[in-house]
ChimeraX commands (.cxc) that place a marker at each C-alpha (Angstrom):
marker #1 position 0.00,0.00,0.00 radius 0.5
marker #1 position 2.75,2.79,0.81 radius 0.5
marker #1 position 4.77,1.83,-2.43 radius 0.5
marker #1 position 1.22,2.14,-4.53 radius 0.5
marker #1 position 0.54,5.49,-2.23 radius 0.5
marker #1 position 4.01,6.94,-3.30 radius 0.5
marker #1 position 3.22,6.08,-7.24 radius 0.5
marker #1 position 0.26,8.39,-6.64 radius 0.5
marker #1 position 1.70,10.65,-5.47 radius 0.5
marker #1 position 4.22,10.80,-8.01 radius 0.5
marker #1 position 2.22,10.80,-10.34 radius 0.5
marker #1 position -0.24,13.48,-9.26 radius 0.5
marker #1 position 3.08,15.99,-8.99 radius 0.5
marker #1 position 3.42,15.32,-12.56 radius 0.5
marker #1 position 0.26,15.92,-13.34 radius 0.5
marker #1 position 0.20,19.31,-11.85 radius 0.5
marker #1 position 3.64,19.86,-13.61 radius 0.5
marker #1 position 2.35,19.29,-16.71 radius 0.5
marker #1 position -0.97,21.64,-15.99 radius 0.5
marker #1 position 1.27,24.55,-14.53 radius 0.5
marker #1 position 3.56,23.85,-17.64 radius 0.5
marker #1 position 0.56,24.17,-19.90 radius 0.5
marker #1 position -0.88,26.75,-18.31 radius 0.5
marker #1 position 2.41,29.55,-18.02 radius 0.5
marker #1 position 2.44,28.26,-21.99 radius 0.5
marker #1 position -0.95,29.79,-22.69 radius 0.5
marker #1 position -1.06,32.81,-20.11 radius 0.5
marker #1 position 2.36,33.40,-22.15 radius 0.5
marker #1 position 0.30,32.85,-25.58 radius 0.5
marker #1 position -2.58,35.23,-24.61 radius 0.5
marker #1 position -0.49,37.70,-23.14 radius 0.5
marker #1 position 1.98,37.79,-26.65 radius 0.5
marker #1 position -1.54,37.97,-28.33 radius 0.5
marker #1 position -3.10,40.76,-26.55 radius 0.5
marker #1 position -0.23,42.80,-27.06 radius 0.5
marker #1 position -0.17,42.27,-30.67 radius 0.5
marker #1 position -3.69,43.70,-30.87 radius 0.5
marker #1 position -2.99,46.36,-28.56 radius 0.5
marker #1 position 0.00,47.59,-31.01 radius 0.5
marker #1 position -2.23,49.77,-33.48 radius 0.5
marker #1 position -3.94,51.13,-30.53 radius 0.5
marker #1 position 0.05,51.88,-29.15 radius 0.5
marker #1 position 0.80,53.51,-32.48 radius 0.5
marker #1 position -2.50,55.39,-32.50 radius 0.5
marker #1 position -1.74,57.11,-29.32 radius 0.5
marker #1 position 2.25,57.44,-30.03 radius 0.5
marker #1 position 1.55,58.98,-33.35 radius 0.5
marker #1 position -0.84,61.86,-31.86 radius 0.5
marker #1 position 2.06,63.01,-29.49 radius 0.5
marker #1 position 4.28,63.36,-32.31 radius 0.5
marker #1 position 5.56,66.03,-34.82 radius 0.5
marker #1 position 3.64,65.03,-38.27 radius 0.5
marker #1 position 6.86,64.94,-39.93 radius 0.5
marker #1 position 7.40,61.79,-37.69 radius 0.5
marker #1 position 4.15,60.43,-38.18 radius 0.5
marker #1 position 5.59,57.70,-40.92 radius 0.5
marker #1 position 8.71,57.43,-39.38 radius 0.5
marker #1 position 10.65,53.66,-39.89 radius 0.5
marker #1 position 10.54,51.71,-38.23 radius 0.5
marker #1 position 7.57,52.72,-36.17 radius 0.5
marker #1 position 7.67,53.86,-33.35 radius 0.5
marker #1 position 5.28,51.52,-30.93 radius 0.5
marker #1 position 5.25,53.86,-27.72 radius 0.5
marker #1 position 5.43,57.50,-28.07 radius 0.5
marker #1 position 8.98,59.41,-28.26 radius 0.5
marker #1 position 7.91,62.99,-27.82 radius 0.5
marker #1 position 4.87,64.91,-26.16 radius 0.5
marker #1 position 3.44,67.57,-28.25 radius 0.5
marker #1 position -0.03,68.10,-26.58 radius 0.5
marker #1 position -0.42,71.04,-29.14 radius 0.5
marker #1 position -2.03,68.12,-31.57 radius 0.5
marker #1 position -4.60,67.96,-28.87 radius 0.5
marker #1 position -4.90,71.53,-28.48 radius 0.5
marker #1 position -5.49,71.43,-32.53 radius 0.5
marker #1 position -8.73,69.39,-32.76 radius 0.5
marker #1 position -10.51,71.25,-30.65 radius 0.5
marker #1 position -9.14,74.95,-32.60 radius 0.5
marker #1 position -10.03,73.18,-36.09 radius 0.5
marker #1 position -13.24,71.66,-35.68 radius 0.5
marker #1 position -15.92,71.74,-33.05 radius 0.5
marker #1 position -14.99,68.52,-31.28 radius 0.5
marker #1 position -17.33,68.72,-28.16 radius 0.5
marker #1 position -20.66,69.26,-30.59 radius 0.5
marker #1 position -19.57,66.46,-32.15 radius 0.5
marker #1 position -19.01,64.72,-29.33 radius 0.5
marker #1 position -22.59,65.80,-27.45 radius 0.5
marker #1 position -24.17,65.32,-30.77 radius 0.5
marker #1 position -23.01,61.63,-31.07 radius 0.5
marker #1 position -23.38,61.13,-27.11 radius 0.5
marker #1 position -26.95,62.26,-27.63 radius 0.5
marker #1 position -27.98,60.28,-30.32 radius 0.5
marker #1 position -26.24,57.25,-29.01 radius 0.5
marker #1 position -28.25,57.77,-25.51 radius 0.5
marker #1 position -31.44,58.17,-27.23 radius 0.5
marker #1 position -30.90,55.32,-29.19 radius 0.5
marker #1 position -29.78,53.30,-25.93 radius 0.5
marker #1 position -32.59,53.94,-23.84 radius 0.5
marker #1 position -35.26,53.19,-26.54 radius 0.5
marker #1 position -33.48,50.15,-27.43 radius 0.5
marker #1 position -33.89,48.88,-23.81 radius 0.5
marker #1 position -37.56,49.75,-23.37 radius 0.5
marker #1 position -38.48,48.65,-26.33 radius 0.5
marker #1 position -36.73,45.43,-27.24 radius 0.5
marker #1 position -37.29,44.08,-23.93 radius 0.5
marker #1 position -41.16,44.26,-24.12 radius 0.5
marker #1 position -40.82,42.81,-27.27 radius 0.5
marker #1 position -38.34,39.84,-26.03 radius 0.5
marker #1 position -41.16,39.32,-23.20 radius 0.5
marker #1 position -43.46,39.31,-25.53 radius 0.5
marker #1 position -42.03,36.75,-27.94 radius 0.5
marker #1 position -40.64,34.56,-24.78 radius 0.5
marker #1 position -43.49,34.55,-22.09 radius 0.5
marker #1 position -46.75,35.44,-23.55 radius 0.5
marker #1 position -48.38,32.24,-25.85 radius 0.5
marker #1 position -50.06,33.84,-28.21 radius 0.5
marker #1 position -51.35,32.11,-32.30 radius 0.5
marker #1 position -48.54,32.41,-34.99 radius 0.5
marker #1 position -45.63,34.06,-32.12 radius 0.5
marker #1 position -42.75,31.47,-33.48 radius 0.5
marker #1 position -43.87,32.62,-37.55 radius 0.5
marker #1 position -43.89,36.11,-36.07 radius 0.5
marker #1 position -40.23,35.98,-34.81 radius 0.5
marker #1 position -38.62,33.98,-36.86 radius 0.5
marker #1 position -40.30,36.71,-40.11 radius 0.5
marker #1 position -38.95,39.68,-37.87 radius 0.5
marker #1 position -35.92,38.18,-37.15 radius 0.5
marker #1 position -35.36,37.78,-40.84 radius 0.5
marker #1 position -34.30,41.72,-40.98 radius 0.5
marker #1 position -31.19,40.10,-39.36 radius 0.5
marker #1 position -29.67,39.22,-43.11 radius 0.5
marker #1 position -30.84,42.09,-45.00 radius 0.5
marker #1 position -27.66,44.73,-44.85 radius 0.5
marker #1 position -28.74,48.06,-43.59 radius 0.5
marker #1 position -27.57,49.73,-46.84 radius 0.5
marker #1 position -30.35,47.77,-48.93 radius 0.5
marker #1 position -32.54,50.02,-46.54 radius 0.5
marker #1 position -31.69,53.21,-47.22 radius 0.5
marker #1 position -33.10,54.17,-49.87 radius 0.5
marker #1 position -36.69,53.68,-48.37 radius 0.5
marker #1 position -35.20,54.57,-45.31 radius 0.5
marker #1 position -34.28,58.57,-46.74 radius 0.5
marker #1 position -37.41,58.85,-48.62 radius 0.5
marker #1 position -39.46,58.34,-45.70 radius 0.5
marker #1 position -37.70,60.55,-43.41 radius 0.5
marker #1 position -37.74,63.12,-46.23 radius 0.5
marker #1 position -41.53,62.75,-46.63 radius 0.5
marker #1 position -42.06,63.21,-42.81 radius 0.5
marker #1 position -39.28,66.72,-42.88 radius 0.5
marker #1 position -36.60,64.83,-40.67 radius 0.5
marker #1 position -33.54,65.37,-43.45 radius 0.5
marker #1 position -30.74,66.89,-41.52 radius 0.5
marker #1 position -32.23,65.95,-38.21 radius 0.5
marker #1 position -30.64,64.09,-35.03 radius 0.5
marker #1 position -34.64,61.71,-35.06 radius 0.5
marker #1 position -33.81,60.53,-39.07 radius 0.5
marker #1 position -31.08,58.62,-37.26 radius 0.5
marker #1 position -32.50,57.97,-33.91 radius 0.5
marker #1 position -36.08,56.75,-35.23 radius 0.5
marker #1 position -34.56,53.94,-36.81 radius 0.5
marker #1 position -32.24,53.13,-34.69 radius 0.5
marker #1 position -34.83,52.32,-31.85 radius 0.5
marker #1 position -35.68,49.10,-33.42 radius 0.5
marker #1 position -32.71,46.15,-33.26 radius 0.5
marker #1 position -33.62,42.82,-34.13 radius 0.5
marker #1 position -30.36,41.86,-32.90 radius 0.5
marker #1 position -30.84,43.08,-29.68 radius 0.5
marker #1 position -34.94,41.82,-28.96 radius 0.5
marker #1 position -33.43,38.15,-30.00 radius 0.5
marker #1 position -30.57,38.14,-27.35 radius 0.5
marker #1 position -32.68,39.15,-24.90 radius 0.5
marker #1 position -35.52,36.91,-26.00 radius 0.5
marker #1 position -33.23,34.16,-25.35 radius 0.5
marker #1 position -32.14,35.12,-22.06 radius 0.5
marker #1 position -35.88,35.04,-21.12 radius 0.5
marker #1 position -36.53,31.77,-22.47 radius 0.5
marker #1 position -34.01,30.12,-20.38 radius 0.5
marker #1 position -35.73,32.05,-17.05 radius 0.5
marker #1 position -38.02,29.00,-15.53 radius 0.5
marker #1 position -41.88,29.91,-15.89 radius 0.5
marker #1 position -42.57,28.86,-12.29 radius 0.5
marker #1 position -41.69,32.58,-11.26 radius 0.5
marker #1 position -44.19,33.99,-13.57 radius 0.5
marker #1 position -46.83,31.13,-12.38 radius 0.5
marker #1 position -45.72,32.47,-8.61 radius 0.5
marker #1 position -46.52,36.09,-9.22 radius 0.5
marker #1 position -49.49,35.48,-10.98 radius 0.5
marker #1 position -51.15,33.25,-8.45 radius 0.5
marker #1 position -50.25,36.38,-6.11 radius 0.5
marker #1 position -51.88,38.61,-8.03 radius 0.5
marker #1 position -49.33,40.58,-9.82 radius 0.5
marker #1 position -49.93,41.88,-13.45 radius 0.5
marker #1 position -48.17,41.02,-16.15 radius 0.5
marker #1 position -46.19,44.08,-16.16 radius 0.5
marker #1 position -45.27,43.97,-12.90 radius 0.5
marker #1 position -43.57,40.08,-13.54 radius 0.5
marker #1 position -42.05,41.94,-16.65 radius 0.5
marker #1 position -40.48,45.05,-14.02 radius 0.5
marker #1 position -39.64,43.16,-11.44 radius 0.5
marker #1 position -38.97,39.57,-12.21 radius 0.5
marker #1 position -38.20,39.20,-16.05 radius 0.5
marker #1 position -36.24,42.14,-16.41 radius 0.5
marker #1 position -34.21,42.09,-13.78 radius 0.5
marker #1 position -33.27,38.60,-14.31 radius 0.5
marker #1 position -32.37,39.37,-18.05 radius 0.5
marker #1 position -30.16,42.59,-17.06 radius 0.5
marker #1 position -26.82,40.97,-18.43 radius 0.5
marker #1 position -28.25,40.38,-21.97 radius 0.5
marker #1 position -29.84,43.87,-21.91 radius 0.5
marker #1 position -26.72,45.13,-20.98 radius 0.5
marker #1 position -24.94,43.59,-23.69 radius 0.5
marker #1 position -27.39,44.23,-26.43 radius 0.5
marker #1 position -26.93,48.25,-25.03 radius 0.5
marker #1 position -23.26,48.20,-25.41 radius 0.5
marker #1 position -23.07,46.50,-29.11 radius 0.5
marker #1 position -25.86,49.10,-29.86 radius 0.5
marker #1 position -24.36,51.95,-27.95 radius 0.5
marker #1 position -20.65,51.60,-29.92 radius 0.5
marker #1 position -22.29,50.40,-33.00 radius 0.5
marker #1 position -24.23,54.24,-33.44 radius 0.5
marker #1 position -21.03,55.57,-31.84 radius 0.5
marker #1 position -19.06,54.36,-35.04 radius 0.5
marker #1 position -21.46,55.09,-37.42 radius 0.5
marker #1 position -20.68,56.75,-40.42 radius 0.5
marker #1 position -22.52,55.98,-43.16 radius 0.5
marker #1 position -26.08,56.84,-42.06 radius 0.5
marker #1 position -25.32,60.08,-40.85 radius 0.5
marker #1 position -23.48,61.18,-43.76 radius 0.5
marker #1 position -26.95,60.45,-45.62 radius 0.5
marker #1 position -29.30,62.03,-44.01 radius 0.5
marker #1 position -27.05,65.27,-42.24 radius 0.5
marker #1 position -26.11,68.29,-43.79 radius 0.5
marker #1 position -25.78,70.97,-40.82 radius 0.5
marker #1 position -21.90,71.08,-39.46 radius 0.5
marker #1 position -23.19,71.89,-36.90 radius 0.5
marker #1 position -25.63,68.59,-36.62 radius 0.5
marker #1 position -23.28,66.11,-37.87 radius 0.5
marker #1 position -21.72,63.25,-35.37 radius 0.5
marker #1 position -17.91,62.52,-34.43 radius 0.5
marker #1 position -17.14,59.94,-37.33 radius 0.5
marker #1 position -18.32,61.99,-40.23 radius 0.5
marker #1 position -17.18,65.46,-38.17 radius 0.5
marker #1 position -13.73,63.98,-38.05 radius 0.5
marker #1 position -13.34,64.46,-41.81 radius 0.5
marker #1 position -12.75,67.72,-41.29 radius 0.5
marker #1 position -9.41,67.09,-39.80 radius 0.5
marker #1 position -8.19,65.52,-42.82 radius 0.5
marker #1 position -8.65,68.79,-44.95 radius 0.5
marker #1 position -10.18,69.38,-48.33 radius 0.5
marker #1 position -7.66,66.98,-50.36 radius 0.5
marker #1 position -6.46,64.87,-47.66 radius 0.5
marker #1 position -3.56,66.75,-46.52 radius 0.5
marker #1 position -4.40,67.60,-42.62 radius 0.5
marker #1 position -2.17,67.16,-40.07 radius 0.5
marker #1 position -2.02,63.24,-39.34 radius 0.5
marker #1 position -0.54,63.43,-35.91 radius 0.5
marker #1 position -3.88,66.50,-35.03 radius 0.5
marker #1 position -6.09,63.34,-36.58 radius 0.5
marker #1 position -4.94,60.37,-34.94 radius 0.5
marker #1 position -5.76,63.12,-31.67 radius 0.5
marker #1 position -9.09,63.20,-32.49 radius 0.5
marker #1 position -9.74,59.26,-33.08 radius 0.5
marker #1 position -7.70,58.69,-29.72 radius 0.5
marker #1 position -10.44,61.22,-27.93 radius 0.5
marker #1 position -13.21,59.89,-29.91 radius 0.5
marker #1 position -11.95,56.26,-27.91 radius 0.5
marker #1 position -12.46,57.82,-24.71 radius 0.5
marker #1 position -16.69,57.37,-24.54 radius 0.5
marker #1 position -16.95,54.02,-25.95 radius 0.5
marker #1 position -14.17,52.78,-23.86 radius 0.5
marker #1 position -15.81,54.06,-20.21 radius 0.5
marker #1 position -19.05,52.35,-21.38 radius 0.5
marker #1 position -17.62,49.31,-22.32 radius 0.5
marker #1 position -15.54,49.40,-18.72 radius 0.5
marker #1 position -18.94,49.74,-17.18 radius 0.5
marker #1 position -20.74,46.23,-18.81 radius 0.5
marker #1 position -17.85,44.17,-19.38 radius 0.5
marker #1 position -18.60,42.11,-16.27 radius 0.5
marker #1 position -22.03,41.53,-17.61 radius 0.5
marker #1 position -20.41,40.74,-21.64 radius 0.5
marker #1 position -20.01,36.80,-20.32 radius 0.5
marker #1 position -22.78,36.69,-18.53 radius 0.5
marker #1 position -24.98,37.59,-21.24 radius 0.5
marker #1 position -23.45,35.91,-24.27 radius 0.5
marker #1 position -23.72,32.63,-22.67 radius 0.5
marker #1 position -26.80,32.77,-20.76 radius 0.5
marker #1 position -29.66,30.90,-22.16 radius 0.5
marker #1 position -27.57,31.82,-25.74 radius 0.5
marker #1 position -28.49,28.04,-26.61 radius 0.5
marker #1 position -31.66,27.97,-26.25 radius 0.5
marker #1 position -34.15,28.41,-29.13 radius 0.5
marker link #1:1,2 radius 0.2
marker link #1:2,3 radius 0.2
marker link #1:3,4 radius 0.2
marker link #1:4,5 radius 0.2
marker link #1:5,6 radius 0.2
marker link #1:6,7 radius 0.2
marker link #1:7,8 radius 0.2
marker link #1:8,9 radius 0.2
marker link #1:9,10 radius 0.2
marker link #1:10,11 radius 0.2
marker link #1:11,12 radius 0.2
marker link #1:12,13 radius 0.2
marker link #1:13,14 radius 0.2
marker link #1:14,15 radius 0.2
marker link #1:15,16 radius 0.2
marker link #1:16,17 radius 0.2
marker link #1:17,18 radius 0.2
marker link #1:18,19 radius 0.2
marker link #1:19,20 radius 0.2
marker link #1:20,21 radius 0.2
marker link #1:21,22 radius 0.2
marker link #1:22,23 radius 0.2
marker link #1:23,24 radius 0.2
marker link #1:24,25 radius 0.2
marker link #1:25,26 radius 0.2
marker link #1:26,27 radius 0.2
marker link #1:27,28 radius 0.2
marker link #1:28,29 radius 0.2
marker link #1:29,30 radius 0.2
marker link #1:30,31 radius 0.2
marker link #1:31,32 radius 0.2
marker link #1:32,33 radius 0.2
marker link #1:33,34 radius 0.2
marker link #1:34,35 radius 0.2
marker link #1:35,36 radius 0.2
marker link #1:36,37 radius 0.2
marker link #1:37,38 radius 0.2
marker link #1:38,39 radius 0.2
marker link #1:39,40 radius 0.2
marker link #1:40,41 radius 0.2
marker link #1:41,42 radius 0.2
marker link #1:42,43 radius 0.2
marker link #1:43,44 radius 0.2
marker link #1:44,45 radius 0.2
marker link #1:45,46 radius 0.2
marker link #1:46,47 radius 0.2
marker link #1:47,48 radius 0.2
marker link #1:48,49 radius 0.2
marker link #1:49,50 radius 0.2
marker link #1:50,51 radius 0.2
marker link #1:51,52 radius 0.2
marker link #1:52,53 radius 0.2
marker link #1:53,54 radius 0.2
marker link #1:54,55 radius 0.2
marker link #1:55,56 radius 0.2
marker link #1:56,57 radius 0.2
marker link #1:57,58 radius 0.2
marker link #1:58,59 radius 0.2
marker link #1:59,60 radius 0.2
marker link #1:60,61 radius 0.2
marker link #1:61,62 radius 0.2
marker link #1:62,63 radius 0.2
marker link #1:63,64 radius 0.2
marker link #1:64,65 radius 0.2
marker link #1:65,66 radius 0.2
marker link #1:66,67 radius 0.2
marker link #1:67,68 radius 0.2
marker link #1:68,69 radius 0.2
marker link #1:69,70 radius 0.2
marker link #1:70,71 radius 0.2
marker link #1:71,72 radius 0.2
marker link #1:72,73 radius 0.2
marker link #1:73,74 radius 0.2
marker link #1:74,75 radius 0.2
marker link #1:75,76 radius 0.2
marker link #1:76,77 radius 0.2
marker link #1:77,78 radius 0.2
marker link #1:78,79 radius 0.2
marker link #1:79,80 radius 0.2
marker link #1:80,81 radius 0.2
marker link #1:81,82 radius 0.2
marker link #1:82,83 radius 0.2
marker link #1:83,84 radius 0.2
marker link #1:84,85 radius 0.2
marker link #1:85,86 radius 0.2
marker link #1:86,87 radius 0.2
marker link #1:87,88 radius 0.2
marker link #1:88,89 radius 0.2
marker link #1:89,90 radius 0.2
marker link #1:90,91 radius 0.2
marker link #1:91,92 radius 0.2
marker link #1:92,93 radius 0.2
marker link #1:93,94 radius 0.2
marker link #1:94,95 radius 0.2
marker link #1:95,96 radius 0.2
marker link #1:96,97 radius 0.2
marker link #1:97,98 radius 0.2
marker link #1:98,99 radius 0.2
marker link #1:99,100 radius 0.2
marker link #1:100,101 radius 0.2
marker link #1:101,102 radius 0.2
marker link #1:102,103 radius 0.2
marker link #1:103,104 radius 0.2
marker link #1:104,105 radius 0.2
marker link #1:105,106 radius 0.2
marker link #1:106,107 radius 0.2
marker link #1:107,108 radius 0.2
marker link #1:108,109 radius 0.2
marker link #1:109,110 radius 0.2
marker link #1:110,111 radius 0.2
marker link #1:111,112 radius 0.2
marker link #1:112,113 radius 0.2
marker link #1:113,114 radius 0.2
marker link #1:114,115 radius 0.2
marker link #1:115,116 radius 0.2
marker link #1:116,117 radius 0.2
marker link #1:117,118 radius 0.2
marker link #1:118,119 radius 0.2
marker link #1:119,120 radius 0.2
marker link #1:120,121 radius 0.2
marker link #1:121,122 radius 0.2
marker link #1:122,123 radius 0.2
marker link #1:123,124 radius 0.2
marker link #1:124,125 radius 0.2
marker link #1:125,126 radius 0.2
marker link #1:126,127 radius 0.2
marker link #1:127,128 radius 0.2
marker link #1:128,129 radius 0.2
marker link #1:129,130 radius 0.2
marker link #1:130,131 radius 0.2
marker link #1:131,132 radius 0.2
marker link #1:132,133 radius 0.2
marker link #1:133,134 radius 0.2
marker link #1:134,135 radius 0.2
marker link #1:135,136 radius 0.2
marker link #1:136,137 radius 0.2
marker link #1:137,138 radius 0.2
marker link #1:138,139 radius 0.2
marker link #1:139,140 radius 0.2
marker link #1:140,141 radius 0.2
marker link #1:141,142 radius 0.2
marker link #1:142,143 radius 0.2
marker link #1:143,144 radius 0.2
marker link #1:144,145 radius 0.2
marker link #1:145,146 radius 0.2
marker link #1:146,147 radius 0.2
marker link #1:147,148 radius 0.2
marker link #1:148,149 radius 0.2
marker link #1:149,150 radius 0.2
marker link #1:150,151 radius 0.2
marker link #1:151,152 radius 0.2
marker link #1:152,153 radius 0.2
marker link #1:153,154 radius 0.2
marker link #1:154,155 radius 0.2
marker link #1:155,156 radius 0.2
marker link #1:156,157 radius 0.2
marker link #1:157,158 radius 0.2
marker link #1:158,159 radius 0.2
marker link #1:159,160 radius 0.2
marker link #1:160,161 radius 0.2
marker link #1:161,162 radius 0.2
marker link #1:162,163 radius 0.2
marker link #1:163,164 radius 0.2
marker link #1:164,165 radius 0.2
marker link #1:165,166 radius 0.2
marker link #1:166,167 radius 0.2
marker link #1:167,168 radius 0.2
marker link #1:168,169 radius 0.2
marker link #1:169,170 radius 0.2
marker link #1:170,171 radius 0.2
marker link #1:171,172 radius 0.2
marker link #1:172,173 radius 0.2
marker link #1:173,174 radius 0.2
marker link #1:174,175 radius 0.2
marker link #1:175,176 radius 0.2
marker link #1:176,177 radius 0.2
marker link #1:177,178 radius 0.2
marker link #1:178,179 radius 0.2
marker link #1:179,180 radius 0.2
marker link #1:180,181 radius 0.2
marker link #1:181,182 radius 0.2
marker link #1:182,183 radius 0.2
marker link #1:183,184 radius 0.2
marker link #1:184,185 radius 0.2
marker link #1:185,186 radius 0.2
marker link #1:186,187 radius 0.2
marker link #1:187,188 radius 0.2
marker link #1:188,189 radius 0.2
marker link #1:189,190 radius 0.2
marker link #1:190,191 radius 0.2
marker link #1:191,192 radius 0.2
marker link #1:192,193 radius 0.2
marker link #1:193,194 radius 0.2
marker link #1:194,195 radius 0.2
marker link #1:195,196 radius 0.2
marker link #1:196,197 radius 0.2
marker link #1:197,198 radius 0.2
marker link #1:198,199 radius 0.2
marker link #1:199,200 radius 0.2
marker link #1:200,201 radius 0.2
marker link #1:201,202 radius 0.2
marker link #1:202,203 radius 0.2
marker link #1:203,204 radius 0.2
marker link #1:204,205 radius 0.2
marker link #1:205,206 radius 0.2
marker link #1:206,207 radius 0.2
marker link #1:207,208 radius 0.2
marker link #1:208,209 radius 0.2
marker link #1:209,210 radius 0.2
marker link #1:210,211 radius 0.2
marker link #1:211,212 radius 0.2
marker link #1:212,213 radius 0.2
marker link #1:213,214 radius 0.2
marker link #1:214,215 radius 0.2
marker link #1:215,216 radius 0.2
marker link #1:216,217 radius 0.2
marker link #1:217,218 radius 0.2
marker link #1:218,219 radius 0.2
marker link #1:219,220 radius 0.2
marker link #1:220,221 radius 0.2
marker link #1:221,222 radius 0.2
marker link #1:222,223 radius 0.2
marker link #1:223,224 radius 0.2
marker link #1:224,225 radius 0.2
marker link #1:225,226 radius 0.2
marker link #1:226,227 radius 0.2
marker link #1:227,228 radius 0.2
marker link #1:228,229 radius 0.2
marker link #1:229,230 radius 0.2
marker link #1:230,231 radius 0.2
marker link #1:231,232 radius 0.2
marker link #1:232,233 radius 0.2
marker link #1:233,234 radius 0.2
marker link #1:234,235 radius 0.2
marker link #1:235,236 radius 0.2
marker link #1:236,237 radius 0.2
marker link #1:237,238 radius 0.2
marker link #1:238,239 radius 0.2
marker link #1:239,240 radius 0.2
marker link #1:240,241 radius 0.2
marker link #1:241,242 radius 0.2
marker link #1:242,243 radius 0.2
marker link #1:243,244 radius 0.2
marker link #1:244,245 radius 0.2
marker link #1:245,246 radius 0.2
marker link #1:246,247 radius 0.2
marker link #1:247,248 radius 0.2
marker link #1:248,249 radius 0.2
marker link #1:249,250 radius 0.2
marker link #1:250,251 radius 0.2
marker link #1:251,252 radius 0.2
marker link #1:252,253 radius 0.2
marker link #1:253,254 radius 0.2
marker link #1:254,255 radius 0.2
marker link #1:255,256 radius 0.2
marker link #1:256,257 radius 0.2
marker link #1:257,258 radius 0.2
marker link #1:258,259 radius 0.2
marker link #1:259,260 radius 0.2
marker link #1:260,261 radius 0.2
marker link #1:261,262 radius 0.2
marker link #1:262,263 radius 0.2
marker link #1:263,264 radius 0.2
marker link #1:264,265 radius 0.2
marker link #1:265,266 radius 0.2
marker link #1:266,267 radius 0.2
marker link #1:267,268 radius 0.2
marker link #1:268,269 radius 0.2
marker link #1:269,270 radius 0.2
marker link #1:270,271 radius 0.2
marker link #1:271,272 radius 0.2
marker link #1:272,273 radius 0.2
marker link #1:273,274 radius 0.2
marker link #1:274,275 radius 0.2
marker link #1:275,276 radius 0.2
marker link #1:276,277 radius 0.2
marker link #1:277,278 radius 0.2
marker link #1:278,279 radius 0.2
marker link #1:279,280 radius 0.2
marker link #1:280,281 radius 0.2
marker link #1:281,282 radius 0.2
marker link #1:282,283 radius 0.2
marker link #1:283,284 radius 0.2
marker link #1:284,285 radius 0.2
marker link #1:285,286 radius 0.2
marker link #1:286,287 radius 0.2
marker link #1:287,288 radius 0.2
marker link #1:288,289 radius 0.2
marker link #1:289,290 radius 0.2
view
């Protein structure tokens, strides 16, 4: 028994070798991974502290070698950087909060309430899923013209408040939530809305966070939509305001531009900070389930 004790033992301490082996091998991986995607941001941010006569200098320069702040200082004396930025903030919030009340009603909808032809129903909406949003466009603009909303902040918030995307991940967070909690609050009276407030939702915030961010950084990049239906300077959001760093023929200051996309990081980056702990949760909660 002690020699067969000892060969366990043995091996279990090479077992854990091999795991601690393995596992310093793919920490080391990862690590030499992430810091291969973190390199353009790295050049990004080195580049907008240089001269722009150093901007293509070789080999690149990874981490920054000087600190001219005056590139800063430039964005905001060229263009005006803070409408854009409370124009696209604006939008994006709009957008955000619509998104949440209004694809989560419709996720409840699809996911607790039984009514004739609900499965045809979803899958037909969730069809706008695999039609590209520039196939839309066109009937998009002339209906916004028709209603006066051309080179308004609502011809890109109206449609913008609908996201199939976003009512299906939520839909199947809510599917995997048992139905005994519904059947609990019902027999105690509640409504239906008030199981939707305070039980459903709740219990689905992860997904409705998630849904928020991918929505939230998806308007936040936008530029082809708002360089449809915008004409105002004035009106227009950071992506397509940004072009007016780069001068009439191209020729702006790179080092003044690369600035201005490494401010234009700073929102989406604090929001994403804020749900990343619930990006996990809500990607793989109830994501199976159909």
């Amino acid at each position: 028994m002690e020699v067969s004790y000892q060969q366990m033992l043995g091996t279990a301490r090479r077992t854990r070798k091999r795991i601690g082996l393995g596992r310093i091998v793919l920490d080391g991986g990862l690590l030499i991974l992430s810091f291969l995607m973190l390199v353009p941001f790295l050049w990004i941010i080195a580049t907008s502290l240089r001269l722009p006569k150093d901007s293509f200098s070789l080999p690149p320069a990874i981490f920054p070698t000087a600190w001219h702040i005056s590139n800063y200082a430039e964005v905001f004396a060229k263009v005006p950087f803070v409408d854009f930025i409370s124009n696209s903030l604006k939008i994006c919030v709009i957008i955000v909060i619509g998104h949440i009340f209004i694809s989560s009603m419709a996720a409840f909808a699809f996911s607790r309430i039984a009514f004739p032809g609900r499965n045809v129903l979803f899958l037909i909406f969730l069809s706008g899923l695999m039609i590209p949003g520039q196939v839309t466009i066109i009937p998009q603009f002339i209906m916004m013209s028709k209603l006066g909303l051309i080179d308004s902040h609502l011809a890109l918030i109206l449609p913008g408040l609908i996201n199939p995307f976003g009512i299906f991940m939520i839909r199947q967070t809510m599917m995997s939530i048992s139905f005994s909690f519904d059947e609990a609050a019902y027999m105690d009276g509640a409504s239906r809305l008030w199981v939707f407030l305070k039980i459903i939702l709740p219990m689905s915030f992860p997904a409705v966070v998630v849904t928020s961010v991918i929505s939230f950084i998806a308007h936040w990049n936008d530029f082809f939509r708002p360089l449809i239906f915008l004409n105002s300077f004035e009106k227009m959001t950071l992506p397509i305001g940004m072009t007016a760093l780069t001068g009439a023929f191209g020729t702006g200051n790179l080092s003044a531009i690369l600035a201005g996309v490494t401010l234009s990081l700073i929102v989406p980056l604090l929001f994403y900070i804020f749900g990343q702990k619930y990006l996990l949760d809500g990607m793989t909660a109830g994501g199976l389930k159909v």
